[in-house]
C-alpha positions in Angstrom: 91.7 -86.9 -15.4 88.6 -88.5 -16.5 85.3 -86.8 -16.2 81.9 -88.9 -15.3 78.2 -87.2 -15.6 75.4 -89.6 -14.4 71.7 -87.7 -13.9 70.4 -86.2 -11.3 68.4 -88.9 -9.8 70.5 -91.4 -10.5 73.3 -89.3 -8.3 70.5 -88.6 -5.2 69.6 -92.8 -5.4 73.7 -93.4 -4.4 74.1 -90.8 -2.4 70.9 -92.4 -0.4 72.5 -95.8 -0.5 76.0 -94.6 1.1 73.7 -92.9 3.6 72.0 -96.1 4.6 75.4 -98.0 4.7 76.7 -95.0 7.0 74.0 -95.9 8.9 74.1 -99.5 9.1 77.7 -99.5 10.2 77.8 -96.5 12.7 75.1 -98.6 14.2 76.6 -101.8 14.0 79.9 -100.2 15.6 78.0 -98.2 18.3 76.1 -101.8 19.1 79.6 -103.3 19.8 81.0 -100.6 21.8 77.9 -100.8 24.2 78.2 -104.5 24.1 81.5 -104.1 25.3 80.9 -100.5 28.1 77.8 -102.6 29.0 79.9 -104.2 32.4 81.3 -100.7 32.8 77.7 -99.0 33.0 76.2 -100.7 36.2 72.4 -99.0 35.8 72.9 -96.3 33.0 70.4 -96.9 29.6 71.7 -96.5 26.2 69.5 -94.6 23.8 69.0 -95.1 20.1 67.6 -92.6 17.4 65.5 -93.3 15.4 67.7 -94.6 12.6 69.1 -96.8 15.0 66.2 -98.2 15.6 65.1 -98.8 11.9 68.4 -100.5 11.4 68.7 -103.0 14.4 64.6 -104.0 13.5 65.0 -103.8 10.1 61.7 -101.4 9.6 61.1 -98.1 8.0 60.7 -95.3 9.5 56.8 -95.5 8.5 56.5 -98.3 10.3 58.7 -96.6 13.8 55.9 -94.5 13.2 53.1 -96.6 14.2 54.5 -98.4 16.4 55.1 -94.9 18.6 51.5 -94.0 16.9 50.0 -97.3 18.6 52.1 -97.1 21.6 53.8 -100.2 21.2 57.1 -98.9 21.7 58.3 -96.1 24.4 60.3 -93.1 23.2 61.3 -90.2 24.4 61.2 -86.4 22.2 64.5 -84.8 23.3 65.8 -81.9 21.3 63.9 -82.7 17.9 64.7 -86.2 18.1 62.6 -89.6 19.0 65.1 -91.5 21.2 64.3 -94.9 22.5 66.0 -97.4 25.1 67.7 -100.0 23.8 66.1 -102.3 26.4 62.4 -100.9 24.8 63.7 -102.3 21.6 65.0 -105.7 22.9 61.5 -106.1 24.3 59.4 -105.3 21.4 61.9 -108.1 19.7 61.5 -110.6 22.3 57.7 -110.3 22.0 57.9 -110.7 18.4 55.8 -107.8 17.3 58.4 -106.7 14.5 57.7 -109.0 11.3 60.5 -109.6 9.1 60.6 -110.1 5.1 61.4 -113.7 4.1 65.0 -112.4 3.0 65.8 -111.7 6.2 63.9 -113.8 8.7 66.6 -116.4 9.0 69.3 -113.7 9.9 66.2 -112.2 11.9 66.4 -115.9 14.2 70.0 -116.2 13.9 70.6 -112.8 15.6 68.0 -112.4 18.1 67.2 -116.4 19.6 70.5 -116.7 20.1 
């Protein structure tokens, strides 16, 4: 058996990493099984956490912050937890008030002009 040390830090930057990439693909999986229960769910809403929301918009959670802080997106506090509706999200896409980077702005149009 082969033994590896790596520091501190250097241990807490992947463990965030596979964190964020948990995250990404949870997401990306729960975003496809509403896609696909949507036509089974006449009028019920899907909600999204917060890290949801980061990931679909591509913004840090400092900047989920303001736009709850400048009430530009709805939420909702339910049991120590922002939750938002996914239609909320959809609209503050459609209106373009999310910016995107430069790396990303042409997955940005690909995804959400479609």
């Amino acid at each position: 058996m082969e033994v590896i040390t790596i520091e501190s830090k250097a241990f807490q930057e992947l463990m965030l990493k596979i964190e964020q990439l948990h995250s990404y693909f949870r997401s990306f999986a729960q975003a496809k099984e509403n896609r696909e229960n949507r036509g089974n769910r006449d009028n019920r809403e899907v909600w999204l956490d917060s890290r949801a929301v980061c990931d679909r918009l591509n913004i840090s959670t400092r900047t989920l912050y303001r736009l709850r802080k400048e009430r530009l997106i709805a939420y909702s506090f339910v049991r120590g937890q922002y939750r938002f509706k996914e239609s909320d999200v959809e609209k503050i896409v459609n209106e373009r008030l999310v910016v995107a980077n430069p790396e990303t702005l042409d997955e940005f149009r690909q995804i959400f002009q479609r």
